[in-house]
Steps between C-alpha positions, in 0.01 A plus 500: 500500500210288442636219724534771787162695465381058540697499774332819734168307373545217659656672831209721487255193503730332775464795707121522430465143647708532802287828620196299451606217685622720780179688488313175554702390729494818720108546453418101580759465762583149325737367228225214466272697428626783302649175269105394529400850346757544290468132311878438631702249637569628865905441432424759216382722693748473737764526313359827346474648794876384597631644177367806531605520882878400369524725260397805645667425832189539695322238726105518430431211750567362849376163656334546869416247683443298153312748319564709221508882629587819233802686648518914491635490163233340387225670608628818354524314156150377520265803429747613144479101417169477530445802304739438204281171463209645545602745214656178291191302502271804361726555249495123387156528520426816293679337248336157512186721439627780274477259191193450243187373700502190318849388602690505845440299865216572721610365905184408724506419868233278579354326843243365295564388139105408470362866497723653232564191294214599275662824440834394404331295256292748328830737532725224331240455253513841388875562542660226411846603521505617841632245763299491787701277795256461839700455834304416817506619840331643800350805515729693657825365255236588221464848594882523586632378189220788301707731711804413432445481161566136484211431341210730265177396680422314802176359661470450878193438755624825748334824413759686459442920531844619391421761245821418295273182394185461284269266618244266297270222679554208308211283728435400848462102602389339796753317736417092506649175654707271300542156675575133332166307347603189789483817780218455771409880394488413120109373495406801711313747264627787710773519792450731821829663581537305819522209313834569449644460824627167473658540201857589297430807360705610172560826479711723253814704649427844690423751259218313286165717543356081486708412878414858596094440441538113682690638789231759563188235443647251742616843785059586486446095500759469788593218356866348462593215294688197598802588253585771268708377238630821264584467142548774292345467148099336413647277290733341780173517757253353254787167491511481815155497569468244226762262699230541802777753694232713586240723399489858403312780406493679131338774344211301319623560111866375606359134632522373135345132454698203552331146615666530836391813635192618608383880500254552751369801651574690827148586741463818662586834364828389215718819376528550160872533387517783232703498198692830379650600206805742587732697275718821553264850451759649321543196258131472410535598132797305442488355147490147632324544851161701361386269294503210819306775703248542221468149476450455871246744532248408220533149670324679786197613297 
């Protein structure tokens, strides 16, 4: 008996895993990079996918013209799938929360570690026995995986107006240049947007409110750089602009010091990129999510 009731567990949790992985697949149109969101080998997810296809006798996928397209079948599956997991990940998160305040796992989505840093260490401080993990992103993936319930709290630069989310501003920084100290910009005490025309530009991927701020600043320059070169995280872009790749622009608070960079700022009118604190309205009182929000605002005052 007890060996059987282990066994449906463990089908239960198979089956789990091959809806998300079709999910993924179905929503990002890519085994890549449904493995990529998933944290899975992309022959894992395939083979998910395959077993589920094999034993239900169904075909979820076709191959046209060497690209991955969702067949009838699957498209019908989609909307219950996406609600069943939907419904799975609130549950797994009201129980996560449903625990003493003192104990349990608090999930934060965060573009920019430096704004609520000083938060999760006042929280940890006073709770030590929650585990707070941080997982980075852009803004939109931030406010995607609040939705989803894949994480408890998310900050992102877009001002977001859904009124599902409640929305606290964290801080606002200007944009500035970051370019290597040997660069013929780095003695400059300020750089004039046209002075990056002859340039390799580093940008992050489509989807960063940073890129989105730099594309529009160089469209009212009408200015073009020599290269774009894209890489998708500040850690990657601040290396490469270390190994003289290029230059790029940051938020000013995200250009931390190193001996080989130089911050310098931007002439003309520079945006300020925001910083917000998101979380789920219906979640605000959550045992472990209020106390963050409390936290965040008297950091305002």
């Amino acid at each position: 008996m007890v060996k059987s009731g282990h066994r449906f567990l463990e089908d239960l949790v198979m089956f789990a895993t091959q809806l998300k992985s079709f999910f993924w697949v179905a929503r990002l149109g890519s085994i890549t990079q449904a493995a990529r969101q998933l944290r899975l080998s992309q022959p894992t997810v395939t083979a998910q996918i395959k077993a589920l296809e094999e034993q239900y006798e169904v075909e979820l996928f076709t191959r046209q013209s060497g690209r991955l397209a969702i067949t009838d079948a699957g498209l019908k599956l989609l909307p219950g799938v996406e609600k069943l997991l939907l419904q799975s990940a609130q549950i797994e998160s009201a129980l996560r929360q449903s625990g003493h305040v003192n104990q349990g796992q608090l999930r934060i989505g965060a573009t920019a570690p430096y704004y609520v840093l000083d938060i999760v260490k006042r929280y940890q401080q006073q709770y030590a026995l929650v585990e707070v993990s941080i997982v980075n992103g852009n803004s939109r993936q931030m406010i995607q995986a609040l939705a989803e319930y894949q994480v408890d709290l998310a900050t992102s630069s877009h001002l977001d107006t859904d009124p599902r989310l409640l929305r606290l501003e964290l801080g606002r920084d200007p944009l500035a240049l970051v370019v290597h100290r040997q660069h013929a910009l780095a003695g400059q005490r300020s750089v004039a947007i046209k002075d990056l025309a002859k340039n390799t530009l580093i940008l992050r991927e489509r989807g960063s409110m940073t890129r989105q701020m730099t594309e529009q600043m160089l469209e009212a320059a009408q200015v073009s750089p020599h290269r774009i070169l894209e890489i998708a995280s500040r850690e990657s872009i601040r290396e490469a602009v270390i190994r003289q790749m290029g230059i790029s622009i940051f938020a000013r608070h995200e250009a931390s010091a190193h001996p080989d960079l130089v911050v310098l700022d931007l002439e003309g009118e520079v945006p300020c990129l925001p910083e917000y604190l998101y979380c789920l309205r219906e979640r605000r009182d959550a045992q472990l999510i209020q106390p963050f929000l409390q936290m965040a605002e008297s950091r305002k005052n």
